[in-house]
C-alpha positions in Angstrom: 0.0 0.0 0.0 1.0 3.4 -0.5 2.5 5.3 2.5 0.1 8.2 2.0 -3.3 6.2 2.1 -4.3 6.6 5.4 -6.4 9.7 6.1 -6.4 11.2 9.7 -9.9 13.4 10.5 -12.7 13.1 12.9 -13.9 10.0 14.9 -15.9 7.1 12.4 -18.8 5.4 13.2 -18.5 1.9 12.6 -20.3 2.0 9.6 -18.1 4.6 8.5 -15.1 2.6 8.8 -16.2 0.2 7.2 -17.4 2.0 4.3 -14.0 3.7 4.7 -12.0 0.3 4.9 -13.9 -1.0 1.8 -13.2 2.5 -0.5 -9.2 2.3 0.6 -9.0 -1.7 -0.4 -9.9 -0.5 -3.5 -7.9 2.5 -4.2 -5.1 0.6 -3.1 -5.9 -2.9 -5.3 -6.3 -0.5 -8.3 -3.6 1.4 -7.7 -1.2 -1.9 -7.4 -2.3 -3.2 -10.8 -2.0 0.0 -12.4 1.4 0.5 -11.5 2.3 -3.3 -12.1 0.7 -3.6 -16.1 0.1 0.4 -17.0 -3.3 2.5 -16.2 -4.8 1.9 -19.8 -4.2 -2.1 -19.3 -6.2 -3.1 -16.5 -9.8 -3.3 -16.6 -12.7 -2.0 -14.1 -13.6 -5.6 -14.2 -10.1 -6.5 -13.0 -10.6 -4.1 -10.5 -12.6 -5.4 -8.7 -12.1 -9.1 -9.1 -8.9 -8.4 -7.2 -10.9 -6.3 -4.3 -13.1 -9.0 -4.4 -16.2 -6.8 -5.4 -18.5 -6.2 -7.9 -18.4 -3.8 -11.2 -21.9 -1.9 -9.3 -20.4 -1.9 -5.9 -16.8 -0.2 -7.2 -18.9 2.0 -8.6 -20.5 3.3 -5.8 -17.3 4.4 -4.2 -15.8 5.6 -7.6 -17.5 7.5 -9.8 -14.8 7.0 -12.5 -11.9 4.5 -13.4 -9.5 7.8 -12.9 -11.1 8.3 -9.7 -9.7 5.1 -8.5 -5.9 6.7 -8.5 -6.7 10.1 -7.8 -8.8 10.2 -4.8 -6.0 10.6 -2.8 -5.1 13.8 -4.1 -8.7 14.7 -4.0 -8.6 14.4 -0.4 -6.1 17.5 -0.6 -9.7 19.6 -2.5 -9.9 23.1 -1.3 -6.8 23.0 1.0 -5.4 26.0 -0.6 -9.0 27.4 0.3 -9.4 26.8 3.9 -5.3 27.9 4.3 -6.3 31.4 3.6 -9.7 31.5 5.4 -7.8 29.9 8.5 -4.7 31.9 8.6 -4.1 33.8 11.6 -4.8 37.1 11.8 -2.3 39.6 10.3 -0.5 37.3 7.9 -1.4 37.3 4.6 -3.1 35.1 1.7 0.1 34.3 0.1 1.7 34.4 2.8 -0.3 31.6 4.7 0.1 29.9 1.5 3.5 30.0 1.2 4.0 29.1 4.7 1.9 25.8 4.1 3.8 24.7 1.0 7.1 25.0 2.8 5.4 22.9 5.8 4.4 20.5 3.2 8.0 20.1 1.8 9.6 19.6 5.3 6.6 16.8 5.9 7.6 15.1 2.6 4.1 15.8 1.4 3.5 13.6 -1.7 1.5 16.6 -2.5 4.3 18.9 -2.9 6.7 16.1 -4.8 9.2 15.7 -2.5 9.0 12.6 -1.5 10.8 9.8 -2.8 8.8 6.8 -1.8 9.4 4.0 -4.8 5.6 3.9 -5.5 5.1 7.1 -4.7 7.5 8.5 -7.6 6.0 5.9 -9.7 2.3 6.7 -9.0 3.2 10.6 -10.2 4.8 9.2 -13.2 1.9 7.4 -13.8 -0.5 10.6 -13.1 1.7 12.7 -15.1 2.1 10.5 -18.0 -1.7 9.1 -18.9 -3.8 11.2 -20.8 -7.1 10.3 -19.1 -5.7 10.9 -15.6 -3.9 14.0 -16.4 -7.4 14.9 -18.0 -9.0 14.3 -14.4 -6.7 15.6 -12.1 -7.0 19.1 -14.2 -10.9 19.0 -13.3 -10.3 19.1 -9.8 -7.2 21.6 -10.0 -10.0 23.6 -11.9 -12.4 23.4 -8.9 -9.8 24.4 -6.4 -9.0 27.3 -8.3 -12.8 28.3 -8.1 -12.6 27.6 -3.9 -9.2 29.6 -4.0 -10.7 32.5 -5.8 -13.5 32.8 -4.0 -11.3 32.6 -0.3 -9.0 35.8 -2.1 -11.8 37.6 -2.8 -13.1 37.5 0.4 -9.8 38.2 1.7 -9.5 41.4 -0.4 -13.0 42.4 -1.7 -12.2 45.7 -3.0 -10.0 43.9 -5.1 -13.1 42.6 -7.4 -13.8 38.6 -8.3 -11.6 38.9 -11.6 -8.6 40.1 -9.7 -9.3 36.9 -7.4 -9.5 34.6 -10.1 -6.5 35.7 -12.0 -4.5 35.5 -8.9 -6.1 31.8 -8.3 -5.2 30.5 -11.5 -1.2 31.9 -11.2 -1.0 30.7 -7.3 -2.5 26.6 -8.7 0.0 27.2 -11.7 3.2 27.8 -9.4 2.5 24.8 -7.0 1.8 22.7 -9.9 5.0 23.6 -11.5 6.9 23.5 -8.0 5.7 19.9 -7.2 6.5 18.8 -10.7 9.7 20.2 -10.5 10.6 18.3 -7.3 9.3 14.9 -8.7 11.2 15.7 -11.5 14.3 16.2 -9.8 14.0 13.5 -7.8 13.4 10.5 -10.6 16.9 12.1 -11.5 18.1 10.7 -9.1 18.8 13.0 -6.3 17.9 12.3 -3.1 15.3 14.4 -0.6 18.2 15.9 1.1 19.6 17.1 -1.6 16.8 18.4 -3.4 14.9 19.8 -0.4 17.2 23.0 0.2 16.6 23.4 -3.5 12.7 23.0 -3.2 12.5 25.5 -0.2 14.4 28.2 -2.5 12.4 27.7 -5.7 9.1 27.8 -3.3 10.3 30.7 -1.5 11.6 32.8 -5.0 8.2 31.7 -6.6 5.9 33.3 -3.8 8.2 36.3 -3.6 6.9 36.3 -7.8 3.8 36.3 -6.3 3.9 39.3 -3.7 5.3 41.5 -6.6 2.7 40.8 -9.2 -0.3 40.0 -6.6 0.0 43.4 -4.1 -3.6 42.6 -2.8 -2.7 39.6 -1.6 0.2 40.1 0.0 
């Protein structure tokens, strides 16, 4: 299983659990195969012969074959969102934002790249190099940048919704770009330690980008 499957949040009910126990099983059977044989050569079917399930009952935990990998990162929907609605007060949007990344890097967040678990690395490879996943993820990055936007301009109304959304769309571009970067640099073989002083300086020259061109949010 992957290192980063378990979820920690509120108390479940027993029920819950095992609704929760039955959706992980699954993420993490289909996840397995996909990495073993390739995303696009494994079946739904195989799917769930291997969870021992049925076609309907995967379904009802997973809307989507693609859904299957990337629930994981789904779980991270809106986080950029709820950073700058719970930052403390006084600091900043991009500040809070930038202060979460670079918390996320020393945590080896999966999230942010840096983190060079075997299946890890290969589960970004596969993510970054199959079409219909790629497809997916960008559908959700789309909808975060919606929740960001709407967290900025509440942050800064005088600022107007366009001004929030433009800023969105640059602040989901540079953490995109900074956690591919750090995958990146990592399947070339350099290790966390040495890429992490690296990832902290990139992080910290992109957000200072960010002040200069994004004054109402910083």
């Amino acid at each position: 299983m992957l290192p980063w499957l378990a979820v920690v949040g509120e108390p479940l009910s027993l029920r819950e659990r095992k609704k929760q126990r039955t959706h992980d099983a699954l993420s993490a059977a289909a996840i397995s195969l996909f990495l073993e044989r390739g995303f696009d050569n494994v079946s739904v079917a195989e799917v769930a012969a291997a969870a021992e399930v049925s076609k309907p009952t995967l379904f009802t935990y997973f809307p989507s074959k693609e859904d299957l990998v990337l629930h994981r990162i789904v779980d991270h929907h809106g986080e950029a969102a709820r950073v700058v609605r719970e930052r403390p007060s006084g600091e900043t949007p991009l500040a809070a934002l930038e202060r979460y990344f670079i918390a996320g890097l020393e945590r080896r967040d999966p999230v942010t790249g840096l983190n060079d678990d075997r299946e890890v690395l290969a589960y970004h490879g596969m993510v970054f190099s199959t079409p219909s996943l790629a497809g997916r993820l960008a559908q959700y990055a789309a909808r975060d940048e919606e929740m960001l936007a709407a967290a900025l301009a509440e942050s800064a109304p005088n600022a107007g919704e366009l001004a929030a959304a433009l800023a969105a769309g640059q602040i989901v571009a540079v953490r995109r770009v900074l956690a591919r970067e750090n995958w990146r640099q990592l399947t070339a073989k350099r290790s966390v330690a040495q890429v992490f002083p690296d990832a902290v300086t990139a992080a910290r020259q992109a957000f200072q980008s960010l002040r200069e061109g994004l004054a109402d949010y910083a």
